[in-house]
NUVEX-476636 format. One record per residue (C-alpha): x, y, z; residue number from 1. Coordinates in nm, 2 decimals. Each point is the difference from the previous one (the first is absolute). Layout:
<pts>
((X, Y, Z), NUM)
...
</pts>
This chain:
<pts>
((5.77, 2.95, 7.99), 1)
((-0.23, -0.04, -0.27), 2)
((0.10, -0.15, -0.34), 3)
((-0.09, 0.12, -0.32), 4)
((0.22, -0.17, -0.18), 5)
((-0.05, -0.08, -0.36), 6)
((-0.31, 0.29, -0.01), 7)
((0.02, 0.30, -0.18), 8)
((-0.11, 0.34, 0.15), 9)
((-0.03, 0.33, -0.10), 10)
((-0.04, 0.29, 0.19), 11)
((-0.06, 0.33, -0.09), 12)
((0.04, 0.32, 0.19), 13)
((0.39, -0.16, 0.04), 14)
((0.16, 0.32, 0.03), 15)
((-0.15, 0.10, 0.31), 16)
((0.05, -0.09, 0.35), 17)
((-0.26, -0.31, 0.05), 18)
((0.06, -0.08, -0.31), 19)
((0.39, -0.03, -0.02), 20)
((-0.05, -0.18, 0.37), 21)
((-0.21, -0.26, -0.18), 22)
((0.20, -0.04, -0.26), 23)
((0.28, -0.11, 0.26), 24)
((-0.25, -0.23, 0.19), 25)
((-0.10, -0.16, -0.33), 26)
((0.35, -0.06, -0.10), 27)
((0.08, -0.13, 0.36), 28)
((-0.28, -0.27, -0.04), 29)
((0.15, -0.09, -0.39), 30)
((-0.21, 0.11, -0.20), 31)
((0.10, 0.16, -0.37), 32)
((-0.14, 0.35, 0.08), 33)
((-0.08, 0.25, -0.32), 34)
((0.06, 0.36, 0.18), 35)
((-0.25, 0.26, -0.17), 36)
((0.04, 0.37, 0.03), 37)
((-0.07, 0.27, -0.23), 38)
((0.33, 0.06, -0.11), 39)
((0.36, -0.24, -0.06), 40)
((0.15, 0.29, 0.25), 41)
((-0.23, -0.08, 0.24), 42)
((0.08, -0.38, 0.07), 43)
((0.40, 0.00, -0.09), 44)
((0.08, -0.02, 0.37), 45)
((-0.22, -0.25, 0.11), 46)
((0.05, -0.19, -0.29), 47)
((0.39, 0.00, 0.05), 48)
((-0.07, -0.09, 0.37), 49)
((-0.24, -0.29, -0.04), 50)
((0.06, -0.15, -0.33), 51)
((-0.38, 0.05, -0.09), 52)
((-0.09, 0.11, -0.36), 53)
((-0.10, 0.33, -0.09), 54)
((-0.34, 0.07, -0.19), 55)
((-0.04, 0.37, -0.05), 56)
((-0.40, 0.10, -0.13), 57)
((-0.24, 0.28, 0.09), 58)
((-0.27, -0.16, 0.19), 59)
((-0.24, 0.28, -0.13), 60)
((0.04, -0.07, -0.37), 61)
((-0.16, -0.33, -0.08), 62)
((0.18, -0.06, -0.32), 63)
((0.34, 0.06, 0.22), 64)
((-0.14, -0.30, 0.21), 65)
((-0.08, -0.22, -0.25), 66)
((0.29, 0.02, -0.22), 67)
((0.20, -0.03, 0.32), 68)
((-0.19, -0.30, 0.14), 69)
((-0.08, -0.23, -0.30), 70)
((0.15, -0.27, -0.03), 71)
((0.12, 0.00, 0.35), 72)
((-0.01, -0.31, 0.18), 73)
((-0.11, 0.09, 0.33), 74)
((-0.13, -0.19, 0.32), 75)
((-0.04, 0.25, 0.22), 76)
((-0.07, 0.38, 0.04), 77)
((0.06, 0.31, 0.24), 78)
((-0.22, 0.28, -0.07), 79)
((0.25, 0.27, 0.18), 80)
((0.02, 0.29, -0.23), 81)
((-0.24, 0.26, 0.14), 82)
((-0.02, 0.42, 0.04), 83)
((-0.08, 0.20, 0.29), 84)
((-0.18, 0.29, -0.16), 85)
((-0.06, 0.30, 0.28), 86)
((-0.16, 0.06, 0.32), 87)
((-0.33, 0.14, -0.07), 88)
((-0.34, 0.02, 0.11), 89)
((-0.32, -0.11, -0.24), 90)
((-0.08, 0.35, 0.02), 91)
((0.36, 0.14, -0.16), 92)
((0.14, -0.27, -0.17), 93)
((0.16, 0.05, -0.35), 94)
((-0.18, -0.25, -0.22), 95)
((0.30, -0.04, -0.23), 96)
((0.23, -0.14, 0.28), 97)
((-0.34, -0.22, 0.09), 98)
((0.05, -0.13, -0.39), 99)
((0.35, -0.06, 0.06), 100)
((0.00, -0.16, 0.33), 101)
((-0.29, -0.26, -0.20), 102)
((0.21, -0.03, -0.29), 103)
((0.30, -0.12, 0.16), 104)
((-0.15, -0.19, 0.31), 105)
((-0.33, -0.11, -0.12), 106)
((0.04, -0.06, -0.34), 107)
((0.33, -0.10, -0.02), 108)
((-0.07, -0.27, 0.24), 109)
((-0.25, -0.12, -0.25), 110)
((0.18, 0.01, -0.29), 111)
((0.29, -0.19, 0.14), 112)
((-0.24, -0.24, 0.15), 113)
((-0.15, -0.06, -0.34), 114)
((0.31, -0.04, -0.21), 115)
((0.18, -0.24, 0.25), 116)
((-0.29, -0.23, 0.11), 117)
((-0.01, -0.09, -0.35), 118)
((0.35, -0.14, -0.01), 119)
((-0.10, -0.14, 0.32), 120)
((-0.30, -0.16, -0.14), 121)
((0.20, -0.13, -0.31), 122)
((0.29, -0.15, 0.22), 123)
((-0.30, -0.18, 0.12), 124)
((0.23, -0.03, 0.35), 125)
((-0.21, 0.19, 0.25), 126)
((0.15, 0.31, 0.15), 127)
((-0.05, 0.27, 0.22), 128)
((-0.06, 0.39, 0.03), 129)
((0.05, 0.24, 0.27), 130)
((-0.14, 0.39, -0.04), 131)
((0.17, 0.22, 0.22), 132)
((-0.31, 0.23, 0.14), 133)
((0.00, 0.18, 0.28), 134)
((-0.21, 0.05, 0.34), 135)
((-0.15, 0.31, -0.18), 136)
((-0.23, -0.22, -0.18), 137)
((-0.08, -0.15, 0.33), 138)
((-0.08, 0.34, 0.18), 139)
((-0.09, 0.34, -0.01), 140)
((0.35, 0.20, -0.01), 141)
((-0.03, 0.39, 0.03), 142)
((0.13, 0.16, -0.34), 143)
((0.02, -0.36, -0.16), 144)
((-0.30, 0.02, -0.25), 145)
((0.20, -0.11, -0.33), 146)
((0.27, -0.23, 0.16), 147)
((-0.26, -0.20, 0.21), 148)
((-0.25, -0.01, -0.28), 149)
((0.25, -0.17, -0.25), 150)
((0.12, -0.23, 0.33), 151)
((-0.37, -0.04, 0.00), 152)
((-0.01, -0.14, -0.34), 153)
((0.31, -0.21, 0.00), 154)
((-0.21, -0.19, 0.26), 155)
((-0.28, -0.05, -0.23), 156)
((0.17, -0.09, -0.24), 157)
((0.20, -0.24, 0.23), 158)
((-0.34, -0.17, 0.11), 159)
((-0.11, -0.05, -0.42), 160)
((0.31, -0.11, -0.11), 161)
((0.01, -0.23, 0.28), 162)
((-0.34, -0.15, -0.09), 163)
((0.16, -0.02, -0.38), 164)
((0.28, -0.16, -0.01), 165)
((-0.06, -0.23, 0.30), 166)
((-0.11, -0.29, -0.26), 167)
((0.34, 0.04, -0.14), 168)
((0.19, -0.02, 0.32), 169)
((0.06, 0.31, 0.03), 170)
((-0.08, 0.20, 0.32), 171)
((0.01, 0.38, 0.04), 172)
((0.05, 0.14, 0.34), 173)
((0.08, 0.38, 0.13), 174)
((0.19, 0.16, 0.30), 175)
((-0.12, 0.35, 0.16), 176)
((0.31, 0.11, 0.15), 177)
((0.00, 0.30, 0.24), 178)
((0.28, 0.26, -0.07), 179)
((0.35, -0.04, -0.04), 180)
((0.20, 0.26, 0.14), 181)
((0.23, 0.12, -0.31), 182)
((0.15, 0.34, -0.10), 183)
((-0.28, 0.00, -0.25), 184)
((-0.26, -0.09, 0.26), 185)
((0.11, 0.19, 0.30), 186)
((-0.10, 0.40, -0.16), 187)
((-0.35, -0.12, 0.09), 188)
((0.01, -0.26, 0.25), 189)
((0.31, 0.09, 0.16), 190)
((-0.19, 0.37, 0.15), 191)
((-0.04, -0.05, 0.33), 192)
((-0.41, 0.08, 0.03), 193)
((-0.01, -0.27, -0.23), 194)
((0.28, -0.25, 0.11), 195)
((-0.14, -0.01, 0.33), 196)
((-0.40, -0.04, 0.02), 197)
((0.09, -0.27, -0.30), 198)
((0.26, -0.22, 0.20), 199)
((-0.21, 0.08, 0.33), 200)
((-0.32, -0.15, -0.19), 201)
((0.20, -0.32, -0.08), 202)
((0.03, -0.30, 0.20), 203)
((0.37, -0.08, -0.09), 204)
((0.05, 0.39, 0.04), 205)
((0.29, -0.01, -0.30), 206)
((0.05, 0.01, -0.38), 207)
((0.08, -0.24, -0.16), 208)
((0.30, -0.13, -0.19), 209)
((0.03, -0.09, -0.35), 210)
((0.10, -0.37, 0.10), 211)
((-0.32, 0.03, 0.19), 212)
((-0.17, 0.00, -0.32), 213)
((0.18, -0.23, -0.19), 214)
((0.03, -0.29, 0.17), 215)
((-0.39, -0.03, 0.00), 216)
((-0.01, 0.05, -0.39), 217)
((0.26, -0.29, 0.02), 218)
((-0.22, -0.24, 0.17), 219)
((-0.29, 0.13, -0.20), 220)
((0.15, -0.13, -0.27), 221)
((0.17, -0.32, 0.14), 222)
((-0.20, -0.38, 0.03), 223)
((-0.03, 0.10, 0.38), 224)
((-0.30, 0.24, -0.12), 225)
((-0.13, -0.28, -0.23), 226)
((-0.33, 0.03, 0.06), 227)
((-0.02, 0.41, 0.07), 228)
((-0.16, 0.16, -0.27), 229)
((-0.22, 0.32, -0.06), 230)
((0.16, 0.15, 0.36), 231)
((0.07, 0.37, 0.11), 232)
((0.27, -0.02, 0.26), 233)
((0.01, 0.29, 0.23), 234)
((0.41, 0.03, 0.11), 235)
((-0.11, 0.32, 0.20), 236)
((0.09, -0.10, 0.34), 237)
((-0.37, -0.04, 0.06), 238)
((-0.12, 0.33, -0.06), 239)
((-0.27, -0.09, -0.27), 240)
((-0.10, -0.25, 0.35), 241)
((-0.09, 0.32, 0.16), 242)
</pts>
């Protein structure tokens, strides 16, 4: 068990399935976990089920961040809340779900990263970030062009923030998982002349789990990753080792 006690971490994105799961594996480890969503609705239930705080704000809308994050003393930061856009080629794409899959994964990504590094920075305590990204950014997915771009991004912005806020103790990592097999998930991935080439292509030859996912943003975040900084972590069951 890791321990994060006495460390304050957001995540956003808490309303969904990783990012509910991390919110339990943060609590689990003691830290005081802010729960961020879009809406209150969204985070009642895991709020009633984990004691963590709720912090509703729209991560597109920079003055929604802002006001939402200043003055919050933070240590720590889970970059969770993302969008999955459509499956499209280059060629067909709709250009306003590209904007909107950037909006929410890219630049949201940034915005939070800007707003809470500099209560980091002012707590002068060090700290830690983990972007959720995905294997998309890693490589090429058919009918992924705006979901892997953004993923693509998140790691670049990963890598700059890393090289940052390193002189303030901070250190910014990312994990690429592969899919997670949820109702939401499984209208694409769950066809069968996808499901199968993908999970045949895959060493571990399975999807993963949202605990799968969260207990590596836990260590990320935890003194056992101490000197881990700037990293994409493929969970993928080594299909980005192909």
């Amino acid at each position: 068990m890791f321990d994060l006690r006495g460390r304050t971490i957001l995540v956003t994105g808490a309303g969904g399935g990783i990012g509910g799961t991390t919110v339990r594996h943060l609590v689990r480890a003691g830290a005081d976990v802010i729960a961020s969503g879009r809406t209150q609705d969204s985070l009642d239930a895991l709020v009633a089920e984990t004691g963590a705080r709720a912090l509703p704000f729209d991560l597109t809308s920079e003055d929604s961040v802002r006001d939402a994050l200043d003055g919050t003393d933070l240590w720590g930061v889970v970059n969770c809340g993302g969008f999955g856009g459509e499956i499209a080629t280059p060629m067909d794409t709709d250009i306003a779900v590209f904007d909107k899959v950037m909006a929410v994964n890219a630049r949201g990504t940034l915005l939070v990263t800007k707003y809470a590094s500099r209560s980091m920075i002012r707590l002068g305590r060090g700290g830690a970030i983990v972007n959720v990204s995905s294997q998309a950014s890693l490589v090429a997915l058919t009918g992924h062009i705006s979901y892997g771009s953004s993923k693509a991004a998140v790691d670049n912005i990963t890598r700059v923030s890393a090289l940052e806020l390193g002189r303030y103790d901070i250190r910014v990592n990312s994990v690429n998982p592969t899919v997670v097999m949820t109702p939401m998930s499984a209208w694409y991935w769950g066809r069968e002349d996808i499901e199968g080439p993908f999970l045949e292509a895959m060493p571990l030859g399975r999807w993963a789990t949202e605990d799968d996912i969260a207990g590596p943003i836990t260590f990320l975040l935890s003194d056992s990753a101490s000197m881990i900084s700037g990293v994409s972590l493929p969970i993928d069951g080594g299909y980005t080792a192909r």
